[in-house]
C-alpha positions in Angstrom: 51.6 -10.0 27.8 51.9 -9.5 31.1 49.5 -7.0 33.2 52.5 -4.8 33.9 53.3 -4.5 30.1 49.5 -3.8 29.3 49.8 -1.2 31.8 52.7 0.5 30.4 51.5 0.0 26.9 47.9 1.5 27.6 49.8 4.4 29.5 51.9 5.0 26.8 48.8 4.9 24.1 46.7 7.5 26.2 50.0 9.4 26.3 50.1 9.3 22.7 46.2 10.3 22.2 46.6 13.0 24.4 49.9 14.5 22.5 48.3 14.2 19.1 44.9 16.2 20.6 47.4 19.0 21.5 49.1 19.4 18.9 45.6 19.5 16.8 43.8 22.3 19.2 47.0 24.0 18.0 47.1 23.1 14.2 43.2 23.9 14.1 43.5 27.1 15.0 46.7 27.9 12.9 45.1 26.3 9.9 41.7 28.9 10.7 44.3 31.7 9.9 47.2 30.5 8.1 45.1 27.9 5.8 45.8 24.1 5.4 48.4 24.9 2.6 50.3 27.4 5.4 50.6 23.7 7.8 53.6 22.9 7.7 55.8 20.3 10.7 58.3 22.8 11.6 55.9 25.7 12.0 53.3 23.5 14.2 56.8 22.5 16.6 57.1 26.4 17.3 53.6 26.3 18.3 52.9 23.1 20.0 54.6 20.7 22.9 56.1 18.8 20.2 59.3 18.9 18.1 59.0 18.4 14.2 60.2 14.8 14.1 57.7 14.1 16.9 55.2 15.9 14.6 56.1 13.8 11.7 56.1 10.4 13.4 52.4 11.1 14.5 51.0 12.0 11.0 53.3 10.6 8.8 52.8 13.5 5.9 52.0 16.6 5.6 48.6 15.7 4.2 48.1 13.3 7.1 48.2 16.4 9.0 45.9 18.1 7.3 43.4 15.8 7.1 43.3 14.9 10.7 42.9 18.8 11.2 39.8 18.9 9.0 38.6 15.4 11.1 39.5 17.7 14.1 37.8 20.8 13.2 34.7 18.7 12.8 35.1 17.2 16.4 35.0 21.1 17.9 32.7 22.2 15.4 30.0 19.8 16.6 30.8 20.1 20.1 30.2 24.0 20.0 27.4 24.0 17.5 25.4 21.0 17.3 25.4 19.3 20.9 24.0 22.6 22.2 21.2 22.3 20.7 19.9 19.0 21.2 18.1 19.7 24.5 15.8 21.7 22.7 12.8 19.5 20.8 13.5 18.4 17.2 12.4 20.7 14.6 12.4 24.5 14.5 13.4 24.8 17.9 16.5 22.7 17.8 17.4 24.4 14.2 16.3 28.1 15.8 19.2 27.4 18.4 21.7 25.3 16.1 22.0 29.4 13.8 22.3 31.1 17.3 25.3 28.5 18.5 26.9 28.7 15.2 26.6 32.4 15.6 28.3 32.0 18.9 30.5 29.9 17.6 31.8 32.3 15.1 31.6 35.7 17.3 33.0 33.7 20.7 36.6 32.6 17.8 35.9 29.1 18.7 38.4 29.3 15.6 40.8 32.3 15.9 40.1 33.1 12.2 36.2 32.9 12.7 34.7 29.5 10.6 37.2 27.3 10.4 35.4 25.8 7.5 34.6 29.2 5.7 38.0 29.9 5.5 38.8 26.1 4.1 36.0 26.6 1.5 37.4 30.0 0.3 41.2 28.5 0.4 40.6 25.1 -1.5 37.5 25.9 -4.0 39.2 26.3 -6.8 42.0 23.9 -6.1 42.0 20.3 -8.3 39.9 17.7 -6.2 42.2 15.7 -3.5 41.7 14.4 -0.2 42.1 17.3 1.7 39.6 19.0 -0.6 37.4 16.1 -0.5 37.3 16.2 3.5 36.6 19.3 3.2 33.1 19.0 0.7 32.3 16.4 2.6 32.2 18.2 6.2 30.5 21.2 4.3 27.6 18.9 2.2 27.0 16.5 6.1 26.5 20.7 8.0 24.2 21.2 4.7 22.5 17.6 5.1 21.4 18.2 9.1 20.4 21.9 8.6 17.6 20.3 6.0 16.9 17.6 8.1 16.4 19.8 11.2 14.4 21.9 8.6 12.2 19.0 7.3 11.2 17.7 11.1 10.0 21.1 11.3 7.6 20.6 8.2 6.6 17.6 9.7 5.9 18.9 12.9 3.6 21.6 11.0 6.3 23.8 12.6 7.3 25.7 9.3 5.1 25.1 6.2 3.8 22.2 4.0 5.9 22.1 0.8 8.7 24.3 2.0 11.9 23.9 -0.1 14.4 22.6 2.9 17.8 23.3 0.4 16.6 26.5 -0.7 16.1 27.6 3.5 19.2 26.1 3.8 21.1 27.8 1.2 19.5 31.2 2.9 20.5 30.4 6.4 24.5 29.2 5.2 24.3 32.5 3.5 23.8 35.0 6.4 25.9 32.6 8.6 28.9 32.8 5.8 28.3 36.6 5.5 28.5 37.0 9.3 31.6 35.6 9.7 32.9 37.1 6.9 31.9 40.7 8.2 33.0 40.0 11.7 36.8 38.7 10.8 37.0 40.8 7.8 35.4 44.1 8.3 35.4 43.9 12.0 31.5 44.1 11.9 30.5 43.0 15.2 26.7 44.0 14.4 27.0 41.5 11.2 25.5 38.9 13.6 22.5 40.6 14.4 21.7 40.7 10.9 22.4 37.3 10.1 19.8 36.2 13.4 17.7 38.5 11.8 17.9 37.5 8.1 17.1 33.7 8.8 14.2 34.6 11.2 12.7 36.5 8.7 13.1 33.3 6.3 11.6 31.3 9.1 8.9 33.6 9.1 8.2 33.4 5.5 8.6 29.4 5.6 5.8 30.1 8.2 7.6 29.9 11.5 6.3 31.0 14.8 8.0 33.9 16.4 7.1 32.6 19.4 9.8 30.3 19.0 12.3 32.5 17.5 11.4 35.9 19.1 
């Protein structure tokens, strides 16, 4: 191949990988309202700088779509909630300000329908077990997975103490950081988030936490 034709064949590839990242920044936020199931080509063209067959010809199904939107919703989930946090020291510092940028994350509609993966969880629970589902579990169980890391370097650290149960601490933060979102986008409860901040500092506390680092 010739360098011109590389050329023209990497610009047309970057072209490509910056189309599809459009038309998911769209999708991503449809899907936070709408749901996965409410995807569909021809309402994404009305939406995005792409017409349905050009839709169709870069995800190929309808569940190609969807799952590329979960895989994307991941990408902006960590970018907004995770990589904040990892100037501050491993431990309860870093898990401290991973619950305050997921509580920005929710209040600030990173999403337009608050957690993008609240809303997936409440839309697909009950559903039979597919792919889409799957993606789904799996993005909630890896969010699960780091809080109780996060939580154990802080045991280790004799941060929070010996012998604390890291999935029950988790199951109490995920709870006022569900309940949150859930107030905020469905009750309109902007104080919701206060509460939540409040309800895992107390747990912190309990798990014996300095409030010197969460004051």
């Amino acid at each position: 191949m010739s360098v011109t034709a590389a050329t023209a064949t990497d610009g047309r590839r970057l072209r490509g990988d910056r189309t599809r990242r459009a038309v998911l920044d769209r999708a991503v936020q449809a899907a936070s309202v709408e749901g996965l199931e409410g995807l569909t080509f021809g309402t994404l063209a009305a939406v995005a700088p792409v017409n349905k067959s050009g839709i169709a010809g870069l995800f190929g199904s309808k569940e190609g779509l969807q799952l590329a939107v979960v895989a994307h919703a991941r990408e902006v989930f960590r970018a907004a909630v995770v990589l904040p946090a990892l100037d501050e020291d491993p431990g309860l510092a870093r898990l401290w300000r991973t619950v305050l940028a997921w509580l920005d994350y929710s209040r600030d509609r990173v999403f337009d329908g608050g957690c993008f993966f609240r809303a997936a969880a409440t839309e697909l629970d009950a559903r039979t077990p597919g792919p889409v589902r799957d993606a789904v579990v799996a993005a909630l169980r890896d969010w699960d997975a780091y809080l109780a890391r996060l939580v154990r370097e802080a045991v280790a650290r004799g941060e929070l103490a010996e012998g604390t149960d890291a999935d029950q601490l988790v199951f109490t933060i995920d709870a006022a950081l569900d309940r949150a979102d859930l107030a905020s986008v469905l009750l309109e409860d902007a104080a919701a988030y206060d509460r939540a901040a409040a309800a895992v500092r107390a747990a912190l506390a309990a798990a014996g936490g300095s409030g010197t680092t969460f004051g």
